[in-house]
N, C-alpha and C positions, 0 to 999 in steps of 0.2 A: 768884263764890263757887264753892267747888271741889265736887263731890258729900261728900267728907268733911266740909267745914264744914255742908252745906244739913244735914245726918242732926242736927246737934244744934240744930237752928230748931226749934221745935215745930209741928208739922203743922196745927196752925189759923192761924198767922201767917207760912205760908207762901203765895205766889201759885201759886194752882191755876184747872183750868179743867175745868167740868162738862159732858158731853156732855149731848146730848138724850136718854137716859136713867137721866139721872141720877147719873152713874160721876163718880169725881173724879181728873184725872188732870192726875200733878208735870211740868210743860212742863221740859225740857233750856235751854231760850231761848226768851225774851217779847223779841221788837223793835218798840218804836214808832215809826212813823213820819211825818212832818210833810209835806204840800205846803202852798206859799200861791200864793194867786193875790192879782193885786190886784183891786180891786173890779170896772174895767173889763173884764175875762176870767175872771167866773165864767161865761159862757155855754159855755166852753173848757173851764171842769173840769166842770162839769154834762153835755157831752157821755159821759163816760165814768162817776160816779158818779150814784147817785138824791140828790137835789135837800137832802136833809135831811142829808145827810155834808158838803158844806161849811157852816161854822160860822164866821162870820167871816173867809172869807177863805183860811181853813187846811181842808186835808182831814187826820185822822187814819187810820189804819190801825194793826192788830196783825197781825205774822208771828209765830207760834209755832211752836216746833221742840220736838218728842219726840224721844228716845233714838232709838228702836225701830217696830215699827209694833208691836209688844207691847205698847209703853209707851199706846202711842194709834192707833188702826187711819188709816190714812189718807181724810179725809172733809173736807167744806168744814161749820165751824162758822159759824154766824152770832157776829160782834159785839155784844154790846150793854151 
């Protein structure tokens, strides 16, 4: 969706992301991302993630991209 189309969504049923104090701010690009392992080699993805991010198999992650660093200052947000 193009910035012209997202300005007539209505800003509550837009996907937004709230910092740690509280601020609400419009991401440019939300990317999900998907690993899996098979069951044999969760010890493989457990090396590198904490033990509660794989969930059957698959690890998720979110990359979020802001405009600016106006838009959102550059900081490591927790997922959840």
């Amino acid at each position: 969706m193009s910035p012209e189309e997202a300005k007539g969504v209505p800003r509550d049923v837009q996907l937004t992301v709230q910092d740690a104090g509280g601020r609400v701010h419009l991401p440019l690009q939300i990317r999900l991302q998907e690993l899996r392992y098979e069951p044999e080699h969760d010890e493989i993805a457990l090396r590198e993630v904490p033990a509660e991010a794989l969930m059957d198999g698959s690890i998720w992650w979110a990359i979020v991209v802001f405009a600016s660093e106006i838009d959102m200052p550059a900081t490591s947000l927790p997922c959840s």
